[in-house]
C-alpha positions in Angstrom: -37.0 -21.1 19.7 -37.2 -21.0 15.8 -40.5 -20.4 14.2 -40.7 -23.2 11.1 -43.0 -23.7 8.3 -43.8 -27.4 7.8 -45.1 -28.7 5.3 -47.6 -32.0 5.9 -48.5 -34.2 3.0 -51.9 -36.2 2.9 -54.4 -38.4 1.5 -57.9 -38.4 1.8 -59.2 -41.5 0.7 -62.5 -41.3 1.0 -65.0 -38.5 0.0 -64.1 -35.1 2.2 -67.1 -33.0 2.1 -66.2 -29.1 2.3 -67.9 -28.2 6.1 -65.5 -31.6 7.3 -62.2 -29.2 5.1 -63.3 -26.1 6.3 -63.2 -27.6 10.3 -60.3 -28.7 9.7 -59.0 -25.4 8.5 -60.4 -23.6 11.4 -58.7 -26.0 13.8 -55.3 -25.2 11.9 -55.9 -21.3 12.1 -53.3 -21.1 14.8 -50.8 -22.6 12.9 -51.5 -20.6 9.5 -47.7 -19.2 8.5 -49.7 -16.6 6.4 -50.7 -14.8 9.8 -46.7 -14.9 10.6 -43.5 -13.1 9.7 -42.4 -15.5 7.5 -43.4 -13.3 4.6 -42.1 -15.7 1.6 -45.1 -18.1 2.1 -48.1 -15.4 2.6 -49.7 -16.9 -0.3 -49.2 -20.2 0.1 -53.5 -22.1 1.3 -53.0 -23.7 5.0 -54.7 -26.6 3.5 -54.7 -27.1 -0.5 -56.6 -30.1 -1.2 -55.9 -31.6 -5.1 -58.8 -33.7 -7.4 -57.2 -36.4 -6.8 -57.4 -36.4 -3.1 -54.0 -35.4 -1.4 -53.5 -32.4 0.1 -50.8 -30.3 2.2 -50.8 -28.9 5.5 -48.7 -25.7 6.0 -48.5 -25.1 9.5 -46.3 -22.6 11.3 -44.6 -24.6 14.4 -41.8 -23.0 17.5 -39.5 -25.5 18.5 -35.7 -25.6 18.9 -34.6 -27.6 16.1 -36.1 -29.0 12.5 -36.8 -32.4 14.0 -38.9 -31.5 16.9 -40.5 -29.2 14.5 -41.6 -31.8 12.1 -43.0 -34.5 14.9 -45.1 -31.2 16.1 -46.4 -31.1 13.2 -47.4 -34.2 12.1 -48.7 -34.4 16.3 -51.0 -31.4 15.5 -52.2 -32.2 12.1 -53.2 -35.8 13.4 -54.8 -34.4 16.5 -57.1 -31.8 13.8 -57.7 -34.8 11.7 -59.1 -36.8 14.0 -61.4 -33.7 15.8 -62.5 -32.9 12.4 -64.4 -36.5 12.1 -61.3 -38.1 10.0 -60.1 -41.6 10.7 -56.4 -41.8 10.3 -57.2 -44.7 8.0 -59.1 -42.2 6.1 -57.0 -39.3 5.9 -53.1 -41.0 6.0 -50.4 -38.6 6.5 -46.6 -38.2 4.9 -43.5 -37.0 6.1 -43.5 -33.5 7.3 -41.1 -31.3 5.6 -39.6 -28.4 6.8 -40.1 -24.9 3.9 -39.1 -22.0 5.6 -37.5 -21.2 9.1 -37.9 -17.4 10.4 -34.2 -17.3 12.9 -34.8 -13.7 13.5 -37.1 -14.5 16.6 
């Protein structure tokens, strides 16, 4: 397996209210590549959310190649969306992009 940081693009389209972003976050915690080996995106915000209303998910995901990596992710941001109160219609999501790959595993 390859550990792979993906990167999850969003909307919110309606009003988010921080305890709603900060459950999310918490839900994501597992997936933060900051607590990983992949040292390059250490500083990079699990969830940064912009004034306009998009945001980006960077989630740390094992699979065994980039494509099964990216449907994981978009699987396991959807699945926090939704537990965190936030209608799909409310909260659409992009392509997921794969931004770093740790091989050395």
């Amino acid at each position: 397996m390859t550990a792979y940081v993906i990167t999850v693009p969003g909307t919110f389209l309606t009003d988010v209210p921080d305890a709603v972003r900060d459950e999310l976050a918490r839900r994501l915690r597992r997936q933060d590549p900051a607590r990983s080996d992949l040292r390059e995106v250490e500083e990079l915000g699990l969830l940064t959310v912009n004034e306009d209303g998009t945001f980006c998910l960077r989630l740390e995901v094992e699979a065994a190649d980039r494509s099964r990596a990216e449907g994981d992710a978009l699987r396991i941001a959807a699945s926090a969306l939704a537990e965190s109160g936030l209608a799909e219609k409310d909260a659409p999501l992009g392509p997921a992009v794969v931004t770093g790959i740790d091989t050395a595993g």
